[in-house]
MDTraj code that builds the backbone (N, CA, C; nanometers):
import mdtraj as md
import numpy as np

residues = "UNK UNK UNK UNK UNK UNK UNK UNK UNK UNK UNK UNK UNK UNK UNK UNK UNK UNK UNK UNK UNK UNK UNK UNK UNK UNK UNK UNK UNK UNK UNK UNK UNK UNK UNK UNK UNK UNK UNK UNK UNK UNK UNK UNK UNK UNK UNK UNK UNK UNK UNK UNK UNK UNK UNK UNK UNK UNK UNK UNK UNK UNK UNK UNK UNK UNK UNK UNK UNK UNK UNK UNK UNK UNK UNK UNK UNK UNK UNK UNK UNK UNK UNK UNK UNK UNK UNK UNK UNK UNK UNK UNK UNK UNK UNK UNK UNK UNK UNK UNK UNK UNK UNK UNK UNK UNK UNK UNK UNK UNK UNK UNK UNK UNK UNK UNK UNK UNK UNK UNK UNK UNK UNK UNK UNK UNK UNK UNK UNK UNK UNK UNK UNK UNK UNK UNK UNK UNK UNK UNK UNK UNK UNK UNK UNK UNK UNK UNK UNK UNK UNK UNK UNK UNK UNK UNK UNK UNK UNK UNK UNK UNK UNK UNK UNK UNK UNK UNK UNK UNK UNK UNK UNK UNK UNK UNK UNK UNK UNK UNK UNK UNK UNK UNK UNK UNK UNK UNK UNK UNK UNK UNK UNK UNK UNK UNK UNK UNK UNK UNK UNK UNK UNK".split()
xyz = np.array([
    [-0.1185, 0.3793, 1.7627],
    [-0.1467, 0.2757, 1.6639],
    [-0.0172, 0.2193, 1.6075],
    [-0.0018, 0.1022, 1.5737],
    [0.0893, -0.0152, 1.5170],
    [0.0358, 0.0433, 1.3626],
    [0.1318, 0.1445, 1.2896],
    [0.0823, 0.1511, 1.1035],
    [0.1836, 0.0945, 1.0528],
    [0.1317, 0.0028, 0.9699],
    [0.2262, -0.0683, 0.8694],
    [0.2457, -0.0066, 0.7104],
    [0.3667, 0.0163, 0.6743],
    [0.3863, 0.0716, 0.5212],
    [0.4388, -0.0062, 0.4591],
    [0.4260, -0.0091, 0.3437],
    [0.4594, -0.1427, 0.2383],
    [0.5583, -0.0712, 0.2095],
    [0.7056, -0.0658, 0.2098],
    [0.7886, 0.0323, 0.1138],
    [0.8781, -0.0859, 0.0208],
    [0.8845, -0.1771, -0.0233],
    [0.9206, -0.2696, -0.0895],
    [0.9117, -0.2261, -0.2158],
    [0.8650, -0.1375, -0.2880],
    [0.8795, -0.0723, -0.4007],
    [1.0094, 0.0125, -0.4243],
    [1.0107, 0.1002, -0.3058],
    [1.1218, 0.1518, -0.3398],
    [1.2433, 0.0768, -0.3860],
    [1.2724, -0.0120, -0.3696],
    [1.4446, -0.0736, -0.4199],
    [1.4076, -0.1151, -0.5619],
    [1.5155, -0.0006, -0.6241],
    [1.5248, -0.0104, -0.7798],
    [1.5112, -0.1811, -0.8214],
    [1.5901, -0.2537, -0.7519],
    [1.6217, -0.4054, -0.8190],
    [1.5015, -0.4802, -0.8248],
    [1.3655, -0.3643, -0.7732],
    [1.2363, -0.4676, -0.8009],
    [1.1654, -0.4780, -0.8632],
    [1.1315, -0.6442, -0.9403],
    [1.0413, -0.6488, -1.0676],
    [0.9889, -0.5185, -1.1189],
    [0.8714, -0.4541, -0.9974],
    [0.7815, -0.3719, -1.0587],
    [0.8001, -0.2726, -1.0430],
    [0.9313, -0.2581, -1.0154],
    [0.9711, -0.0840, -0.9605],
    [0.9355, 0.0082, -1.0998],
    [0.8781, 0.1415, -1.0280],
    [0.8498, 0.2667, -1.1203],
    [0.8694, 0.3713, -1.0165],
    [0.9281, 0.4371, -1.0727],
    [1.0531, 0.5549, -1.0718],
    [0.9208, 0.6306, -0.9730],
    [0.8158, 0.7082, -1.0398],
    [0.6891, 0.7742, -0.9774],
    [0.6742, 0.7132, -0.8485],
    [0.5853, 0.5734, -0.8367],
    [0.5239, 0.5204, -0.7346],
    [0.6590, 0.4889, -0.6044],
    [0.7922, 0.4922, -0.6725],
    [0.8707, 0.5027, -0.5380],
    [0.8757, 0.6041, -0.4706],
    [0.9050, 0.7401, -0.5727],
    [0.9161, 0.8493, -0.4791],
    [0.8031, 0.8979, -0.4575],
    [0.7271, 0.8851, -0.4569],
    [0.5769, 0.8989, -0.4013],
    [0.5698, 0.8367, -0.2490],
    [0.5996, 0.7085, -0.2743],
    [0.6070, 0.6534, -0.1649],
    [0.6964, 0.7044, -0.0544],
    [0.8403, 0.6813, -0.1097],
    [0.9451, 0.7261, 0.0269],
    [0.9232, 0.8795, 0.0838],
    [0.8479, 0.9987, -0.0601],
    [0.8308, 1.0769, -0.0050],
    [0.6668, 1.1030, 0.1267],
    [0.6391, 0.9737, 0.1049],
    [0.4517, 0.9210, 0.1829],
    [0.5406, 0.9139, 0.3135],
    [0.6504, 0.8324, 0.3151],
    [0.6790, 0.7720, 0.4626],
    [0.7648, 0.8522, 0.5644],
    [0.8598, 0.9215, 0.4773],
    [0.9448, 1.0196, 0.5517],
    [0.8482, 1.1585, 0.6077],
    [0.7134, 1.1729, 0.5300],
    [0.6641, 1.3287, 0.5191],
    [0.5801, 1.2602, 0.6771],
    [0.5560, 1.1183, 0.6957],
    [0.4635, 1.0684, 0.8170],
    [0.5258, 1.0520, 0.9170],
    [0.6652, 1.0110, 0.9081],
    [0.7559, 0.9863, 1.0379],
    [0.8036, 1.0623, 1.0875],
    [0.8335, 1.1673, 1.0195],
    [0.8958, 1.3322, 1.0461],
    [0.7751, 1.4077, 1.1545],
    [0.6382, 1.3866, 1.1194],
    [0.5447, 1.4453, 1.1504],
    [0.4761, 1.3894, 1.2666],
    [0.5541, 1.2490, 1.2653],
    [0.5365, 1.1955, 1.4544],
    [0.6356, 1.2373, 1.5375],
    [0.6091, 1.3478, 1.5689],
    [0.7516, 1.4114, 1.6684],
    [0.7147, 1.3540, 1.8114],
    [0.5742, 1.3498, 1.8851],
    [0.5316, 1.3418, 1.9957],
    [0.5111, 1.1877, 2.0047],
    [0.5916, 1.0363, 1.8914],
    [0.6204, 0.9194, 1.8992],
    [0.4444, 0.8985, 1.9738],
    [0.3503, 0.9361, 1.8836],
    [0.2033, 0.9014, 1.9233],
    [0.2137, 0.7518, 1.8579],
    [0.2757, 0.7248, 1.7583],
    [0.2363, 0.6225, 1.6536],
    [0.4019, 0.4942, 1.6861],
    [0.3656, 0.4010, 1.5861],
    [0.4854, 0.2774, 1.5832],
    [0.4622, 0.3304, 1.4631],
    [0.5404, 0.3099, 1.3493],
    [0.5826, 0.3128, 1.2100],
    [0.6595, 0.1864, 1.1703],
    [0.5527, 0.0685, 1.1368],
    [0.6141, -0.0811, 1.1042],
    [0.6649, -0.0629, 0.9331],
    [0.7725, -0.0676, 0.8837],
    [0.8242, -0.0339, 0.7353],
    [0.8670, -0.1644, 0.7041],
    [0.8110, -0.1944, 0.6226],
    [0.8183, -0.3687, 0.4922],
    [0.8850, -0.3260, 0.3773],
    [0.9877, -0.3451, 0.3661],
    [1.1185, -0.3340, 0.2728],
    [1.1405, -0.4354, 0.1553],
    [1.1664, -0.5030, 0.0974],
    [1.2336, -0.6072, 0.0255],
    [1.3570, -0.6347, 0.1045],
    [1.3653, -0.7794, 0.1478],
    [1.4463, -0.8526, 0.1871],
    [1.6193, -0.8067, 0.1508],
    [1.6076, -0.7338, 0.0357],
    [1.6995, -0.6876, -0.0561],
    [1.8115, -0.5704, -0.0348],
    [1.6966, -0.4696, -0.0054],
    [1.7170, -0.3218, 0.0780],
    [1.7851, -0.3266, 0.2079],
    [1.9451, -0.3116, 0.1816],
    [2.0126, -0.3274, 0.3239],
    [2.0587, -0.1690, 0.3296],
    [2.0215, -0.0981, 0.2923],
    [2.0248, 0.1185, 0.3495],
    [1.9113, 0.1581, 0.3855],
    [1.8551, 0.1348, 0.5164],
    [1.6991, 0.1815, 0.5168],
    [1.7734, 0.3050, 0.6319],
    [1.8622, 0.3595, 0.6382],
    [1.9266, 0.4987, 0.7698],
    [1.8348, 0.5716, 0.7277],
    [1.7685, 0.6268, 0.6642],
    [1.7327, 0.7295, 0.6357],
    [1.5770, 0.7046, 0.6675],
    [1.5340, 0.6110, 0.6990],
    [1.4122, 0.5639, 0.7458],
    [1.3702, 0.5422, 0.9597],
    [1.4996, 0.5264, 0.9731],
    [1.5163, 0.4940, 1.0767],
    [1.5074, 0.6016, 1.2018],
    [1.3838, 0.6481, 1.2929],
    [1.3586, 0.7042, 1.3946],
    [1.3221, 0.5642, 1.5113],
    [1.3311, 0.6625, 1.6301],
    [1.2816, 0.5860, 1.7756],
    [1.1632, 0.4939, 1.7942],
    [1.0602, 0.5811, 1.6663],
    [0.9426, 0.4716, 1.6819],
    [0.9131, 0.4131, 1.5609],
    [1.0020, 0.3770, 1.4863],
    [1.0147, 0.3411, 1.3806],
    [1.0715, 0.1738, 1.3571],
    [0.9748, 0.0488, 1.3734],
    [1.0385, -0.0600, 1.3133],
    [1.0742, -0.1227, 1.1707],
    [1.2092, -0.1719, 1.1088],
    [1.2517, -0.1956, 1.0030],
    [1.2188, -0.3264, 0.9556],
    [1.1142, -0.3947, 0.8704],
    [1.1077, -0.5243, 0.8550],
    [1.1733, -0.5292, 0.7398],
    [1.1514, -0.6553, 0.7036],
    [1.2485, -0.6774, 0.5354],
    [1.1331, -0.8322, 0.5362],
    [1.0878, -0.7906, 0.4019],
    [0.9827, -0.8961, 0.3561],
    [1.0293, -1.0453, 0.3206],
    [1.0637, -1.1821, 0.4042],
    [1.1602, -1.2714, 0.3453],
    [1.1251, -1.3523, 0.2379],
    [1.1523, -1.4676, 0.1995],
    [1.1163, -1.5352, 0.1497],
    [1.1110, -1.4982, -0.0404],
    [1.1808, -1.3536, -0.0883],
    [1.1976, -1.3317, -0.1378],
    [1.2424, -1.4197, -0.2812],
    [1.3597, -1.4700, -0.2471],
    [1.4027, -1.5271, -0.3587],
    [1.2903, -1.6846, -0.4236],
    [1.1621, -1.7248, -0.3491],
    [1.0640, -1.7563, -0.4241],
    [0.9652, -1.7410, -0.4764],
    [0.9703, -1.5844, -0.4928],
    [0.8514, -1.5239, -0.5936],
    [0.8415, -1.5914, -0.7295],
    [0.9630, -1.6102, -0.8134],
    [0.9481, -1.6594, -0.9155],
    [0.9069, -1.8002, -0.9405],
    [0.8961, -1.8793, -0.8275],
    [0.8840, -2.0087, -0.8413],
    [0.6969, -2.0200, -0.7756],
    [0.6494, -1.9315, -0.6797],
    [0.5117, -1.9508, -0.6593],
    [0.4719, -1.7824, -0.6041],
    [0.4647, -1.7180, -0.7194],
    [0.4278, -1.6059, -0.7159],
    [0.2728, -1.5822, -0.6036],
    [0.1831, -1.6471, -0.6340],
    [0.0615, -1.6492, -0.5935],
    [0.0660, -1.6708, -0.4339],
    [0.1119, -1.7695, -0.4108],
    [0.1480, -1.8269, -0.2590],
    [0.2588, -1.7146, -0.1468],
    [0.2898, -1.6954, -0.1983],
    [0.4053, -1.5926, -0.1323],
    [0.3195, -1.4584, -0.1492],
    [0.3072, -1.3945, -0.2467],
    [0.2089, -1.2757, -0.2309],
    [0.1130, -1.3018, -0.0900],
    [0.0178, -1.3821, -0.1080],
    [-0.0649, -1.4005, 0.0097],
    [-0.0538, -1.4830, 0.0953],
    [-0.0249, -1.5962, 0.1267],
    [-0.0041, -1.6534, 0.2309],
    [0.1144, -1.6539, 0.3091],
    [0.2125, -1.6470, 0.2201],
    [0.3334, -1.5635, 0.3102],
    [0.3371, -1.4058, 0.3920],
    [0.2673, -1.3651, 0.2498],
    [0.2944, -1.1723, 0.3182],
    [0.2225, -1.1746, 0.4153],
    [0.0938, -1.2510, 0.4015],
    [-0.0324, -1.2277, 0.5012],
    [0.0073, -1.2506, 0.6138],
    [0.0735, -1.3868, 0.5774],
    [0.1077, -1.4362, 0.7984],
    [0.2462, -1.3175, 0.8073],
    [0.3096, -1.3017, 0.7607],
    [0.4126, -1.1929, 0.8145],
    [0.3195, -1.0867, 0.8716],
    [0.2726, -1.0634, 0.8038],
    [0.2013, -0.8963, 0.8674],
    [0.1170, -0.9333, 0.9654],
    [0.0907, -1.0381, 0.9908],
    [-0.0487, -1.0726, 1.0836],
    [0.0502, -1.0827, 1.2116],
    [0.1688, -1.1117, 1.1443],
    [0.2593, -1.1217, 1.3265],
    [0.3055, -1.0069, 1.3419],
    [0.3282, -0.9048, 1.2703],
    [0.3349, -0.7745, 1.3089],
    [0.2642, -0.7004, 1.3812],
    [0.1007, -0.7449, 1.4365],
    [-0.0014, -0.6736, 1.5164],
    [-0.0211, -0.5797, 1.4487],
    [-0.0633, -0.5247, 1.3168],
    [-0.0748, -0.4094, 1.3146],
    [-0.1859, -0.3881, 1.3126],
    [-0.2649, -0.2523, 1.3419],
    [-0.3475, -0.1803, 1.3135],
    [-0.4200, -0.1263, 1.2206],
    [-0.3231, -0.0975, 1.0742],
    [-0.3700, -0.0615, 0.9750],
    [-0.2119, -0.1106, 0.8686],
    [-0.2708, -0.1914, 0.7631],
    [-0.1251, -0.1892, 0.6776],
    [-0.2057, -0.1142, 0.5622],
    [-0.1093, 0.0044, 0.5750],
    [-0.1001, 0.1041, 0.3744],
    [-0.0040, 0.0604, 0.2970],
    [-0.0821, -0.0008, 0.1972],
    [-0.0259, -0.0082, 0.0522],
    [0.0232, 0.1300, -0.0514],
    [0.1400, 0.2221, -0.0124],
    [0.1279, 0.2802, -0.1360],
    [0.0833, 0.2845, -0.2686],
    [0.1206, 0.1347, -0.2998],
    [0.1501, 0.1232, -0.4753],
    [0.0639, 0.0062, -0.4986],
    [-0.0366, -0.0524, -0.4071],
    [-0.1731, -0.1357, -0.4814],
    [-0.1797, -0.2318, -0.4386],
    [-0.0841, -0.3219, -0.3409],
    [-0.0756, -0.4252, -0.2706],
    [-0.1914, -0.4703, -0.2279],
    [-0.2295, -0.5791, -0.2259],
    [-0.3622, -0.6440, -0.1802],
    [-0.3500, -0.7864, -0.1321],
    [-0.2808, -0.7949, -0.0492],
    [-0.2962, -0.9240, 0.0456],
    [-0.4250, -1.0080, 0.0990],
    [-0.4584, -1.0767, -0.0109],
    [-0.5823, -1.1576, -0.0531],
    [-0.6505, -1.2347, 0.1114],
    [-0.5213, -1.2782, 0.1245],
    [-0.5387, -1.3442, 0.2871],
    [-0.5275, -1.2633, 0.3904],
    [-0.4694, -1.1267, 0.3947],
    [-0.4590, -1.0802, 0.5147],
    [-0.5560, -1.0411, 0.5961],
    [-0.6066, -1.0942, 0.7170],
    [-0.7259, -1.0260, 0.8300],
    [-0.7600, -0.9137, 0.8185],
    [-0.6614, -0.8025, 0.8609],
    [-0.6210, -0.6782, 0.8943],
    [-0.6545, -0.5709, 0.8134],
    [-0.6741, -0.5119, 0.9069],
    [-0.7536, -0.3586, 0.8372],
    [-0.6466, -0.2867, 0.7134],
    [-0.6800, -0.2691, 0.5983],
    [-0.5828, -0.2522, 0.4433],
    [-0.6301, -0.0918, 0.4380],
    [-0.5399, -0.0493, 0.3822],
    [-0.5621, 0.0685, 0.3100],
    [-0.4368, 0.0768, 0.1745],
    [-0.4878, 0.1228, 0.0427],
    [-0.3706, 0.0809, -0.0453],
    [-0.4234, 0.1938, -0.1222],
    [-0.3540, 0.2795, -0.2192],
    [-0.3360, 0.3644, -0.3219],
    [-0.3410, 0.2990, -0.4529],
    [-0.4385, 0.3189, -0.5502],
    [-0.4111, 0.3111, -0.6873],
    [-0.3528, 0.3858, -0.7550],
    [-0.2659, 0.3988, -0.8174],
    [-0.2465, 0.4636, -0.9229],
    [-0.2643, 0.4599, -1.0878],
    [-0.3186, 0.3999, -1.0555],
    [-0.3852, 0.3079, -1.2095],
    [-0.5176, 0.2259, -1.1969],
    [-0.6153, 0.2712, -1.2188],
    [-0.7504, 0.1652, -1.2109],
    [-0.8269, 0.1303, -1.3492],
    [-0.7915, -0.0343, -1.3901],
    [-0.8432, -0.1072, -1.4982],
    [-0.9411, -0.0470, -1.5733],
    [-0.9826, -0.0130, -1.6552],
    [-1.0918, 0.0107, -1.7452],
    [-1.2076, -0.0888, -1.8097],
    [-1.1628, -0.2156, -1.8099],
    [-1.2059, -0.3277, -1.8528],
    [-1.1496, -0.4465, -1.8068],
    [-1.2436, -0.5651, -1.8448],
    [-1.2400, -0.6711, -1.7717],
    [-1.0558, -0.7562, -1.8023],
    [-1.0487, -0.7500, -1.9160],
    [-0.9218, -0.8092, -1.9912],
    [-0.8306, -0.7785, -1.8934],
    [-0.7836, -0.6151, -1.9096],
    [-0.6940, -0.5137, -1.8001],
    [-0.7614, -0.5605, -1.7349],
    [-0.8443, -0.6014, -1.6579],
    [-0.8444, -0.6275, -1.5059],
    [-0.7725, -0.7418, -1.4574],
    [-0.8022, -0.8260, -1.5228],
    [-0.7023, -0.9313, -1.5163],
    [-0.5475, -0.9592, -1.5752],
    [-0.5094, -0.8775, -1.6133],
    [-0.4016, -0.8395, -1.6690],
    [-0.3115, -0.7632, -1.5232],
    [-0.4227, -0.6495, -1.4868],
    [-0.3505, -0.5558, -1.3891],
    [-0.3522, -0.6774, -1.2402],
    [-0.4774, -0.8121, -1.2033],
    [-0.4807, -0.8734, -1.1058],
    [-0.3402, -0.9379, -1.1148],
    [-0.3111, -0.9684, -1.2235],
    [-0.1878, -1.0972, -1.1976],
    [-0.0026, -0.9891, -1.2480],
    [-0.0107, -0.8852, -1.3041],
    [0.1247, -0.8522, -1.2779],
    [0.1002, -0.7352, -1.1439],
    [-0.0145, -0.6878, -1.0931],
    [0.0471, -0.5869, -1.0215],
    [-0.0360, -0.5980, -0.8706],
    [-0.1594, -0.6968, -0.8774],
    [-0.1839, -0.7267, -0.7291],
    [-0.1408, -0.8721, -0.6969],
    [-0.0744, -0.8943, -0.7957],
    [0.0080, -1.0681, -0.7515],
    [-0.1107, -1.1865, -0.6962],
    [-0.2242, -1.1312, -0.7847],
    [-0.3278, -1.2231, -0.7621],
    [-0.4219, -1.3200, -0.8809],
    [-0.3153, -1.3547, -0.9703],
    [-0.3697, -1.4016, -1.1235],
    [-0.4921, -1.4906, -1.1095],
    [-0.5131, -1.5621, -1.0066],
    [-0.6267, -1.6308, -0.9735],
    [-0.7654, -1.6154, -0.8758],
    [-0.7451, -1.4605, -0.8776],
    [-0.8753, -1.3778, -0.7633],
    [-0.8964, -1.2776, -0.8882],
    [-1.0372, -1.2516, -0.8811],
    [-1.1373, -1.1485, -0.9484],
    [-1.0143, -1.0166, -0.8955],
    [-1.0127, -0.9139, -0.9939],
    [-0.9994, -0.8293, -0.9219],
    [-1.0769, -0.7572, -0.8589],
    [-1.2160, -0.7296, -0.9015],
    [-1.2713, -0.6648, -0.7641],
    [-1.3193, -0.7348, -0.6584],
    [-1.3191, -0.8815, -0.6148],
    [-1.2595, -0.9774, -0.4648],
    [-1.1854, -0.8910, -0.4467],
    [-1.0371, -0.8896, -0.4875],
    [-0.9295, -0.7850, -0.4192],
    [-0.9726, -0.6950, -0.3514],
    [-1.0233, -0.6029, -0.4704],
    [-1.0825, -0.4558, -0.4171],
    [-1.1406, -0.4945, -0.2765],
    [-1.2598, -0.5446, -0.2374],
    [-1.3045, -0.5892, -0.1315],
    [-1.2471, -0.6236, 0.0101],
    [-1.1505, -0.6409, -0.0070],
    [-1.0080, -0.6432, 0.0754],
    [-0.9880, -0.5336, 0.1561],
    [-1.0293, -0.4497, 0.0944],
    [-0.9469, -0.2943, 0.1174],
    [-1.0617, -0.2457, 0.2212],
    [-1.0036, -0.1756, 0.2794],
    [-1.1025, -0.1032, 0.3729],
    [-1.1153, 0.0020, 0.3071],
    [-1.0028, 0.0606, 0.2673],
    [-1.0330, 0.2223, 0.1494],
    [-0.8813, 0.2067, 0.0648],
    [-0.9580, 0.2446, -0.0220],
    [-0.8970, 0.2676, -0.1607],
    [-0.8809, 0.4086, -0.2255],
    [-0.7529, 0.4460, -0.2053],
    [-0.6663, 0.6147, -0.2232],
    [-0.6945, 0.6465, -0.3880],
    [-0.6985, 0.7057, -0.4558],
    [-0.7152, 0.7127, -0.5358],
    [-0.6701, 0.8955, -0.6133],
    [-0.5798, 0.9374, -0.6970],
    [-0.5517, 1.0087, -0.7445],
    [-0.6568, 1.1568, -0.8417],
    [-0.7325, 1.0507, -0.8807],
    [-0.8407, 1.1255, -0.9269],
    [-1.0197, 1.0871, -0.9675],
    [-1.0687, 1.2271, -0.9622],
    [-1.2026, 1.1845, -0.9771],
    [-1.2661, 1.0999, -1.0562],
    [-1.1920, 1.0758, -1.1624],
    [-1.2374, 0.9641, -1.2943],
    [-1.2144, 0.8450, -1.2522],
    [-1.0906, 0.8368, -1.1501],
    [-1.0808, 0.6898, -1.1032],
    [-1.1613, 0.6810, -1.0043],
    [-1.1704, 0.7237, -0.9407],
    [-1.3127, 0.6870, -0.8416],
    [-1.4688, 0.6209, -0.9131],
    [-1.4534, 0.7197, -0.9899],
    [-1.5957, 0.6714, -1.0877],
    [-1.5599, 0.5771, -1.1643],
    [-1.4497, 0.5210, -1.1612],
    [-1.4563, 0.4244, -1.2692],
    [-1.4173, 0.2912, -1.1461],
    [-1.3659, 0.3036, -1.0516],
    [-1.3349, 0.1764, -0.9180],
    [-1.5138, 0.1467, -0.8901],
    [-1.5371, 0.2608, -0.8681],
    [-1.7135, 0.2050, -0.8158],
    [-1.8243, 0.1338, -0.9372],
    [-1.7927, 0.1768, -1.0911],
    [-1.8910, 0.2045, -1.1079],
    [-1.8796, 0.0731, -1.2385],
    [-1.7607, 0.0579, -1.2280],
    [-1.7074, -0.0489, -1.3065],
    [-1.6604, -0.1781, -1.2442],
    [-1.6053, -0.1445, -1.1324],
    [-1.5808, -0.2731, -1.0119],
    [-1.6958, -0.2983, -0.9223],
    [-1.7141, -0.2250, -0.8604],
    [-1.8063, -0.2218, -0.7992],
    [-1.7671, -0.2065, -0.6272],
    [-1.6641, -0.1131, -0.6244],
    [-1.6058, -0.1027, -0.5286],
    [-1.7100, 0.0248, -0.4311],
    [-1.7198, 0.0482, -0.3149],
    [-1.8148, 0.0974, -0.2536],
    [-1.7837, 0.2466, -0.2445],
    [-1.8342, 0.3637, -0.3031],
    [-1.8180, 0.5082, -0.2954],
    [-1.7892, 0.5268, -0.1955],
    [-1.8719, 0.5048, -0.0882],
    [-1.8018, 0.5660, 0.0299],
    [-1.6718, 0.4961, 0.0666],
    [-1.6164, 0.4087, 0.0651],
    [-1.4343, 0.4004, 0.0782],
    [-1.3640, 0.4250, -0.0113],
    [-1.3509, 0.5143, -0.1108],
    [-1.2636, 0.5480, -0.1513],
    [-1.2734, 0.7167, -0.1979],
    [-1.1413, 0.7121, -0.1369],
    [-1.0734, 0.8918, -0.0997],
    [-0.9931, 0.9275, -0.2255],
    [-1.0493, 1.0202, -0.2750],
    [-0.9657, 1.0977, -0.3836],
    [-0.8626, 1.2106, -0.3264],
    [-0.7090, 1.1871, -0.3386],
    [-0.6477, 1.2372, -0.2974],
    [-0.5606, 1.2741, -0.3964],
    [-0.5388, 1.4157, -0.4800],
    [-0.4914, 1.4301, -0.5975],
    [-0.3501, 1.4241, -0.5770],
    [-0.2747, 1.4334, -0.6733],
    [-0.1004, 1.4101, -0.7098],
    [-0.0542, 1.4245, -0.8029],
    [-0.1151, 1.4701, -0.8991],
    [-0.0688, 1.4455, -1.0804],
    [0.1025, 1.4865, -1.0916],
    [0.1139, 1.5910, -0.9922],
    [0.2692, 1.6168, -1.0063],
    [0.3157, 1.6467, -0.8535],
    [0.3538, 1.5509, -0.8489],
    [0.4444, 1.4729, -0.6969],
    [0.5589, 1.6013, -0.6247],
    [0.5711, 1.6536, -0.7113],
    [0.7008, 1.8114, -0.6326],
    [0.5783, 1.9206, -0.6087],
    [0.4653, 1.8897, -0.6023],
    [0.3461, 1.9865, -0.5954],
    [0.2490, 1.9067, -0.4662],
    [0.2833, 1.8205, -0.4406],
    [0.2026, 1.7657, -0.2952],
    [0.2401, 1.8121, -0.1923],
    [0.1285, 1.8661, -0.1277],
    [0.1237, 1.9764, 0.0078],
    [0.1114, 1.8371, 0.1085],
    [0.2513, 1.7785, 0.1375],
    [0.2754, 1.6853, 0.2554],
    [0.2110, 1.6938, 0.3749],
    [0.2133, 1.8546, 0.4263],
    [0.1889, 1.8680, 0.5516],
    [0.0181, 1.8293, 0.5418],
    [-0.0174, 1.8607, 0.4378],
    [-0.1759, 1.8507, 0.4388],
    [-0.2235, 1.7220, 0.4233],
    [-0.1692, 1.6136, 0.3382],
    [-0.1778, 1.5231, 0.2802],
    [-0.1467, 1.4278, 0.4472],
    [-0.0245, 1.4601, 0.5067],
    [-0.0108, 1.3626, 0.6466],
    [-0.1094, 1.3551, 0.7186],
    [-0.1718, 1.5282, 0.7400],
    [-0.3251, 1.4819, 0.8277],
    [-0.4470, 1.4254, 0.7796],
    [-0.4553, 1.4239, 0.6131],
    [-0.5520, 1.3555, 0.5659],
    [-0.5090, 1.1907, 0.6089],
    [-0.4004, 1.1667, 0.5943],
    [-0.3536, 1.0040, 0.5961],
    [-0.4097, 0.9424, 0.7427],
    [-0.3751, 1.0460, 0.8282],
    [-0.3638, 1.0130, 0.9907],
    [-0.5098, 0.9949, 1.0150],
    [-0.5888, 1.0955, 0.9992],
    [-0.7417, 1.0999, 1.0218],
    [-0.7836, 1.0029, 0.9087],
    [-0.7194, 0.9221, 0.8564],
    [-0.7925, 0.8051, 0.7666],
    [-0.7762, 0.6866, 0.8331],
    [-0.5976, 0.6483, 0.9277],
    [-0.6059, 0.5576, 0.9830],
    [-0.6834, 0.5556, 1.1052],
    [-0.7170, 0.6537, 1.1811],
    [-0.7397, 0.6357, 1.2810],
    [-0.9573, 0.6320, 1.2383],
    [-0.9843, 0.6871, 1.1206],
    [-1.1173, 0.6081, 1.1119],
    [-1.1301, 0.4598, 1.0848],
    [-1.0378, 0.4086, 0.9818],
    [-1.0396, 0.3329, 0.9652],
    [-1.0123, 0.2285, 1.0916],
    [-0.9414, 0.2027, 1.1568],
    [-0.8673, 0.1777, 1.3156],
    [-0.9710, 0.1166, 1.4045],
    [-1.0611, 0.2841, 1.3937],
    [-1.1317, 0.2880, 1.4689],
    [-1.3195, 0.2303, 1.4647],
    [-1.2703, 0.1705, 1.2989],
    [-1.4803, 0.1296, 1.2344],
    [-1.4622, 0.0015, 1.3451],
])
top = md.Topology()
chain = top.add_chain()
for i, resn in enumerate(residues, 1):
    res = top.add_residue(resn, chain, resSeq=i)
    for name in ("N", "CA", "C"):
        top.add_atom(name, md.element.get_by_symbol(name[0]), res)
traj = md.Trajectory(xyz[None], top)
């Protein structure tokens, strides 16, 4: 499979960078690439245009993108989130793009999988959380949600509160705990990830 990872969080210099959801992340991508020894998989990595040290990312089956078009987020936030990111990734072929940190590419075709780490409580926050953190100020957030093929989720309260308040569908979304990130059993957590893309891959 062609898996795509959003790692564009990680570089400190970005708007929405948080300290947690990076190393969460870089520790998501290194604990998955390490664990393709037998190069079964491509590992497509989406960077910020910005991020020129990705060595430490870099194996045999491992491609390095860098997200462009960067320096006009501030001028059409909305448009670049989705119709830019979307056609980038759509020329990537991939198979499955994971969102660590909540990404929701409104336009993209392609089979999504993205992690919350935070799920709205109310309608206000919902639209609050649509326009600074799914870069979608003018889509419902649960449209977004809908997007997703499955939605990762940290804990059981957020699950019950994505379905039952959004109206996002129980059966796609996987509670996968983390409360303290130096306490995630990687090795366990990679085969949950793997046996998610390849259902998902494979609906």
């Amino acid at each position: 499979m062609r898996i795509g990872i959003d790692a564009h969080i990680i570089l400190k210099e970005h708007k929405r960078y948080d300290r947690r959801i990076a190393q969460y992340t870089e520790d998501l991508i290194i604990s998955l690439i390490d664990s393709d020894t037998k190069h079964e998989h491509t590992w497509v990595l989406f960077f910020d245009s910005r991020m020129k040290n990705t060595k430490r990312f870099e194996r045999e089956n491992v491609e390095i993108k860098h997200f462009p078009f960067v320096q006009y987020r501030k001028y059409m936030p909305v448009l670049y989130s989705h119709m830019l990111v979307a056609s980038f990734l759509t020329a990537a072929r991939l198979d499955i793009f994971h969102s660590p940190e909540g990404l929701i590419p409104f336009l993209y075709p392609g089979n999504i999988i993205t992690t919350f780490h935070y799920v709205p409580k109310g309608e206000s926050e919902s639209n609050v959380f649509a326009r600074t953190f799914m870069l979608g100020a003018l889509v419902a957030f649960s449209q977004l949600c809908k997007r997703a093929q499955r939605i990762i989720v940290s804990k059981r309260a957020d699950k019950t509160l994505l379905h039952k308040k959004h109206g996002f569908a129980d059966s796609r979304i996987v509670v996968m705990e983390d409360d303290d990130l130096n306490l995630v059993d990687w090795g366990k957590r990679v085969k949950e990830l793997k046996k998610l893309y390849q259902d998902v891959a494979g609906a």
